[in-house]
N, C-alpha and C positions, 0 to 999 in steps of 0.2 A: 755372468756374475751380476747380483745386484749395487747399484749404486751404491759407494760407501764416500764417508766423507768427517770429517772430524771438528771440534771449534772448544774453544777456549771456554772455562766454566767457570762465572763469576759466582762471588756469595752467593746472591742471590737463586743460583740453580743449583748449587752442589749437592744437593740433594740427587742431582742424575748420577752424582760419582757412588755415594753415600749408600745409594738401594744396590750399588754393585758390588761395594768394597766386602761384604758379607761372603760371596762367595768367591770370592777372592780371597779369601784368608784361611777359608775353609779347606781350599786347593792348594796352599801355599805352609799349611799345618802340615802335609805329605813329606814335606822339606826341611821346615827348619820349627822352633818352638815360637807362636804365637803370641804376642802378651795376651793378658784379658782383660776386663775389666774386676769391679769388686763383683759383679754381678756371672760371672766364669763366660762371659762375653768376650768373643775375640777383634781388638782392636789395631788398628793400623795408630800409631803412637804419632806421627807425623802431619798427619792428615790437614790437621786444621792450618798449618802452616801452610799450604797449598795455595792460602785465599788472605795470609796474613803478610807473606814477605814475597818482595819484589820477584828474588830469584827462585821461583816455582810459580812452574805453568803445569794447572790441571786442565787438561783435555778428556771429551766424552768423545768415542766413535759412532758415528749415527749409518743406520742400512734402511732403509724404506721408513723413515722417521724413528726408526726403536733404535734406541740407547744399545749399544753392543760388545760396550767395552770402554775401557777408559784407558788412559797412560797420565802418569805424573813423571814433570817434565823437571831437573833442576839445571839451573845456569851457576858453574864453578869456575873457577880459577884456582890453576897449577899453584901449588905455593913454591915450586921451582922452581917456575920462569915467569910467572904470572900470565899466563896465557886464560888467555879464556875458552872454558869447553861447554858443550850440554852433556848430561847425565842423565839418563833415560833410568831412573830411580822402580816403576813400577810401568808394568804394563799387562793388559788383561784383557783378552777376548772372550764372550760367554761361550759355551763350550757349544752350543746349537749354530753358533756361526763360524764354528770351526771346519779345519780339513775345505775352506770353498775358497781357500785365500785371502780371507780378508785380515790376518795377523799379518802378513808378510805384506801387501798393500800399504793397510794405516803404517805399518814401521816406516815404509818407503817413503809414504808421506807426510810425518812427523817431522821423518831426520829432513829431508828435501826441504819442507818448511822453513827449517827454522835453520836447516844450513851448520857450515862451519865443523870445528871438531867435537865427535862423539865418543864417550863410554857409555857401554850397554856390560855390565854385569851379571853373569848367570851362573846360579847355583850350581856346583858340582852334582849334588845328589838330584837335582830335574834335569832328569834324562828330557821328555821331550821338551822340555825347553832348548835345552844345550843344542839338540838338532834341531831346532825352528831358527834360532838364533845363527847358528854357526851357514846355515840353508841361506837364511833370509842376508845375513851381513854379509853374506861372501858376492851374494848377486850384485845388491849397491855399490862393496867397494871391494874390489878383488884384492886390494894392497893392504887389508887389516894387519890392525897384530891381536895376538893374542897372548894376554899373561895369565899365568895360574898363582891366584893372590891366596891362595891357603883353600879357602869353604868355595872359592868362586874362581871363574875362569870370567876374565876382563878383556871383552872386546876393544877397542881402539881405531877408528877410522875417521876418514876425512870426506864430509860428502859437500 
């Protein structure tokens, strides 16, 4: 496998998220309804807070310097005990670096990164996600839980 490795995307580069998030949304239309713009453009509604509020961290995945993938990261607290978690909000590999392991890797070394407890969220109706995810989080932490919140089945572990 080729070198992969990840870093944190200030204003000034988000433009490396921004040329990905298109097909990202396009793959993620298969799933659930998109907003758009006025212009029937599909947008991520969130996005800009990524690079406006503390707790969201955008990361690009980089493989032999090309941009590969991104994750949006958010930093939560339980309002039940106040704990503090991360919340792996979006995650996306271009589909040419797929099937070589590099989605199950960057996962490992997001959560590992940044540590502490994690929700990862996966749509019911994305079949391969549900199996990349249920694959990838069982290897990291064999003690997961899993709930089924209605549209989405909520991963839960401690890395």
């Amino acid at each position: 496998m080729t070198e992969l490795r990840f870093t944190q995307v200030d204003t000034q580069e988000s433009t490396r998220i921004r040329v990905l998030m298109p097909d990202y949304l396009v793959e993620m239309g298969n799933y659930v309804d998109v907003p758009t713009d006025a212009n029937g453009n599909m947008v991520y509604p969130y996005l800009e807070h990524y690079w406006q509020a503390p707790d969201r961290l955008p990361f690009v995945l980089i493989s032999d310097e090309v941009d590969c993938g991104f994750a949006l990261v958010r930093s939560m607290i339980n309002p039940d005990n106040g704990a503090s978690y991360h919340s792996l909000a979006e995650f996306f590999v271009i589909p040419s670096f797929r099937r070589r392991g590099f989605g199950a890797l960057a996962a490992d070394m997001i959560l590992k990164s940044l540590g502490g407890q994690w929700e990862v969220s996966v749509l019911k109706t994305n079949l391969p996600a549900q199996k990349f995810w249920a694959r990838t989080l069982t290897v990291l932490c064999p003690d997961l839980t899993c709930t089924d919140t209605g549209d989405s089945h909520s991963y839960r572990l401690h890395v």
